[in-house]
C-alpha positions in Angstrom: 86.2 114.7 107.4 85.8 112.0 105.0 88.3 109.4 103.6 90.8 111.2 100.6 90.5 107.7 98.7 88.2 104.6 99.2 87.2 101.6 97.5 84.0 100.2 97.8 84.2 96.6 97.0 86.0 97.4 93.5 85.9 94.8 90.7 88.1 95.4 87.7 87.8 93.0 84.7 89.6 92.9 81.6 87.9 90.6 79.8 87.6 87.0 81.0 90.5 88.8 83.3 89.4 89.3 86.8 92.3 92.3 87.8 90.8 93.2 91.4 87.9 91.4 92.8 85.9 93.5 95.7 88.5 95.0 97.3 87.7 97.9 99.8 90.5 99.9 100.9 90.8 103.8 102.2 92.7 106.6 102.7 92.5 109.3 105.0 94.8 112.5 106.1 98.3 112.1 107.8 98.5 108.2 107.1 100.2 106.3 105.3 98.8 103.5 103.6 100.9 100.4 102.2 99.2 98.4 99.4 101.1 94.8 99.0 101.4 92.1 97.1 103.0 90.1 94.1 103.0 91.1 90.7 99.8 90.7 89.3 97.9 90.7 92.5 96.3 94.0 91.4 98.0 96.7 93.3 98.3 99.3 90.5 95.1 98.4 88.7 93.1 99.4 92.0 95.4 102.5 92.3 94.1 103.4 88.9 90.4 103.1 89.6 91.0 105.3 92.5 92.1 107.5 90.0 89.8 107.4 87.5 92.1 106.2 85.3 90.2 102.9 85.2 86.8 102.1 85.3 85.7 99.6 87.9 83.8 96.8 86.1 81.7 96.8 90.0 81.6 98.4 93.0 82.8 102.3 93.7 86.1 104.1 93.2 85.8 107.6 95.4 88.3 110.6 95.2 87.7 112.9 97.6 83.9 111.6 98.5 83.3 111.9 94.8 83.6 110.2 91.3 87.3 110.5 90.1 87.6 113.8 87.8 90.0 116.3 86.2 89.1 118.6 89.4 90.0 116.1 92.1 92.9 114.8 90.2 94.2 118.4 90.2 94.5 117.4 94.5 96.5 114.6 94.2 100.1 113.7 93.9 101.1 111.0 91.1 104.0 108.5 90.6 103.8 105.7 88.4 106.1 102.8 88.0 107.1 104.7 84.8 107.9 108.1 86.8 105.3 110.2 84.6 108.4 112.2 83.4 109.6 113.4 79.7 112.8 111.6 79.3 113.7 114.0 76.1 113.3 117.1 78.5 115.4 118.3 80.8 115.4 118.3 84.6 114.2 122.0 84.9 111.6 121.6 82.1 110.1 118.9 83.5 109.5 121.2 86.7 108.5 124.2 84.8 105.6 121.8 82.7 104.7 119.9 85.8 104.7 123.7 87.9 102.8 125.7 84.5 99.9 122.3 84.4 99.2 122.7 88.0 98.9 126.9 87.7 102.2 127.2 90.1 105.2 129.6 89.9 108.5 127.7 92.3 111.5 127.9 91.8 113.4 124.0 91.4 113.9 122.3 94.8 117.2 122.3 96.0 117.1 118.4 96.1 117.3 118.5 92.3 118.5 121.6 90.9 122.2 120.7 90.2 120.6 118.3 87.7 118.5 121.3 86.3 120.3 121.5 83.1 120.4 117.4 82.8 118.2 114.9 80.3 115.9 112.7 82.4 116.9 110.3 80.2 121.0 110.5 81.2 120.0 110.5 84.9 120.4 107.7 87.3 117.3 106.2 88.0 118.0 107.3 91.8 118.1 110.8 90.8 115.2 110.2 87.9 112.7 109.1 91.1 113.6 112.4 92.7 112.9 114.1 90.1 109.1 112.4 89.9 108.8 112.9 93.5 109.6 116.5 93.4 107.5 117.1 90.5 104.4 115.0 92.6 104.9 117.0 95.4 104.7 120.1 93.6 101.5 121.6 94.2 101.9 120.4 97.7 99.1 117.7 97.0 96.3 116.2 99.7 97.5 112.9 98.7 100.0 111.4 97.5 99.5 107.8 95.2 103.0 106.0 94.7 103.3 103.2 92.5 106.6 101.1 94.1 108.4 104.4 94.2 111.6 103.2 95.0 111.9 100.0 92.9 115.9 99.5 91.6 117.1 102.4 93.6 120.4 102.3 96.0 119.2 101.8 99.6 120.1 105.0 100.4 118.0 106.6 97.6 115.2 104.9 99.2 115.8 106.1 102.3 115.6 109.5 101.3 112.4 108.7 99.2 110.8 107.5 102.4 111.8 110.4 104.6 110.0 112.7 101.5 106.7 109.8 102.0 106.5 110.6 105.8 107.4 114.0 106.0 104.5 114.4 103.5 102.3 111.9 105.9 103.7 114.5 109.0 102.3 117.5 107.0 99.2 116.3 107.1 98.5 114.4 102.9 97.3 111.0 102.9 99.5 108.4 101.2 98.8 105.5 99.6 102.1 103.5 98.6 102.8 99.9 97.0 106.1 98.3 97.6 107.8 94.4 97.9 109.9 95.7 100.4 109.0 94.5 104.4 111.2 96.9 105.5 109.3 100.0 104.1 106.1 97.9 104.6 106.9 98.4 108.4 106.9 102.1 108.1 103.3 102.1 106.7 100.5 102.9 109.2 98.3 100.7 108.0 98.8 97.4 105.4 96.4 96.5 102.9 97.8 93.0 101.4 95.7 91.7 98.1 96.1 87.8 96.8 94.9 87.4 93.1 92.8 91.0 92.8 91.5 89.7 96.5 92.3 91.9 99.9 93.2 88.7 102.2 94.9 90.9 105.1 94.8 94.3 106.6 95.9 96.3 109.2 99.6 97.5 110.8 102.3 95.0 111.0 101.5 93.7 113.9 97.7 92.4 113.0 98.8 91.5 109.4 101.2 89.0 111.6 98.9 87.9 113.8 99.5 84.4 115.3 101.7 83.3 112.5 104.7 81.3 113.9 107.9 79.5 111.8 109.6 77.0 112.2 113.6 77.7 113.8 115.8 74.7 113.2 119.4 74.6 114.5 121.8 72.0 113.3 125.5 71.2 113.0 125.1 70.7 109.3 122.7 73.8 108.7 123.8 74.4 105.4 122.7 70.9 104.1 119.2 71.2 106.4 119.0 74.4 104.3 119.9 72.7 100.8 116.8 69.7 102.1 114.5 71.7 102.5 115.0 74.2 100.1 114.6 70.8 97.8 111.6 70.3 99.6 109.7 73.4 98.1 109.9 75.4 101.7 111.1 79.5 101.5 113.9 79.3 104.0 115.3 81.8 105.2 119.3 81.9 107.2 119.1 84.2 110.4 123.4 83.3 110.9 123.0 79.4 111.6 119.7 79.4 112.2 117.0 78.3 109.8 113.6 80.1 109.6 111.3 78.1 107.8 107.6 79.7 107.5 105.6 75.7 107.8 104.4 73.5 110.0 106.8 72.2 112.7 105.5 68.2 112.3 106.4 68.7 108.5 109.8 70.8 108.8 110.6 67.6 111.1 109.6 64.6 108.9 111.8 66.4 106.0 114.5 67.0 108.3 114.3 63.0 109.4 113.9 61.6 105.8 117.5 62.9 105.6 118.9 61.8 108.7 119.4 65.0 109.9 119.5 65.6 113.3 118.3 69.3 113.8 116.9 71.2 117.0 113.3 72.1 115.8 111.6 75.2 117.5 108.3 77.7 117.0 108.9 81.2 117.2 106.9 84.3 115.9 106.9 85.2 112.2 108.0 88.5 111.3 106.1 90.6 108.7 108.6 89.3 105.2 107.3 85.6 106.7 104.0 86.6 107.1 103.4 87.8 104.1 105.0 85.0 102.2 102.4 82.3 104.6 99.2 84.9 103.2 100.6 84.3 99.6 101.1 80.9 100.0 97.7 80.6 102.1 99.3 78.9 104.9 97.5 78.8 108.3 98.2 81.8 110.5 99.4 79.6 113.2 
């Protein structure tokens, strides 16, 4: 069986704008696949070439082994940033349109039906997502394309957002998700992180990490170590009293001793949040 998505070295340009620069990337049954990266690093204008939605200035967009289309659409499940949903209509409306466009006849999920009679736009935006990920789920779709699906939702909206993601992945669609969140990174199969329309890493967590160490120091006077280096331009991060700094140990040490600070410096692995910030930031892996 072939891949439910793939890019073939997409290039997307708007202009003297280069949006996504030969990024391959694909999809296949049962997985899920977590697209990451800042804003602007081209996440949801490769999403859009795999939908046809944009035209790839070079290189191939495939749906289903084939161009993007109306017909191949028609397979796949859709949430964009902006929910896709008719704020003026009601909660059951929007389910009827969304059931009527994709020739289906279901009653509304339970997950959403005490909001049946409710304006999208009077919903909390917890509720609102559920409402999008009912409707994408509706015609029980091969695979599912989320665009930071649970962006400004209560941690345990997203929760229940991700059981939906991998119950879906468990059924047997293909998912292809962006986020900023680690933690939901982590719950991808497979990571596909893009740098300035460039895919720099892939893989699971584990060989998106790779050798990638940081920097533990341990001082009486943490906070202060923390306000120096934090000065210094370093992403700290405080693990209690512990400081996790995602640099080189020789320069977290030099810093450290232009203040007179006298600090416990130790290596220790990255996790996938420090990772990710040393790909950004093109530090060294190790």
């Amino acid at each position: 069986m072939g891949h439910l998505a793939q890019a073939h070295s997409v290039t997307v340009r708007f202009g003297a704008v280069t949006a996504v620069d030969s990024a391959d990337l694909a999809v296949d049954a049962g997985e899920v696949i977590g697209l990451l990266g800042a804003n602007g690093a081209g996440k949801t204008t490769l999403l859009l070439s795999l939908l046809g939605l944009v035209r790839p200035s070079a290189g191939a967009a495939l749906l289903f082994g084939g161009a993007p289309s109306t017909v191949s659409r028609r397979r796949v499940g859709y949430v964009p940033q902006t929910l896709g949903l008719y704020n003026d209509m009601t909660v059951e409306e929007n389910w009827t349109f969304t059931c009527r466009a994709f020739k289906q006849r279901r009653p509304i999920p339970a997950t959403i039906a005490d909001a049946a009679g409710e304006l999208v736009r009077d919903l909390p935006l917890g509720l609102q997502r559920r409402v999008a990920f009912a409707a994408a789920f509706s015609h029980d779709p091969e695979l599912l394309v989320l665009d930071e699906p649970t962006s400004g939702v209560s941690p345990l909206s997203a929760a229940r957002l991700w059981a939906d993601i991998r119950a879906a992945a468990n059924a047997g669609s293909g998912v292809l998700v962006t986020t900023h969140n680690m933690e939901e990174a982590e719950q991808c199969d497979h990571l596909v992180v893009m740098v300035e329309g460039k895919v720099v890493a892939h893989g699971d967590a584990e060989a998106v990490i790779g050798r990638r160490a940081v920097v533990e120091v341990r001082c009486a006077d943490w906070r202060r170590a923390y306000q120096v280096l934090d000065a210094a331009g370093y992403v700290v991060q405080a693990k209690g009293t512990t400081l996790r700094v995602p640099a080189p140990r020789l320069e977290v040490e030099r810093v450290l001793d232009d203040a007179i600070i006298e600090a416990r410096v130790d290596v220790a692995p990255a996790n996938l949040e420090e990772a990710f910030v040393a790909i950004v930031s093109g530090a060294s892996p190790s």
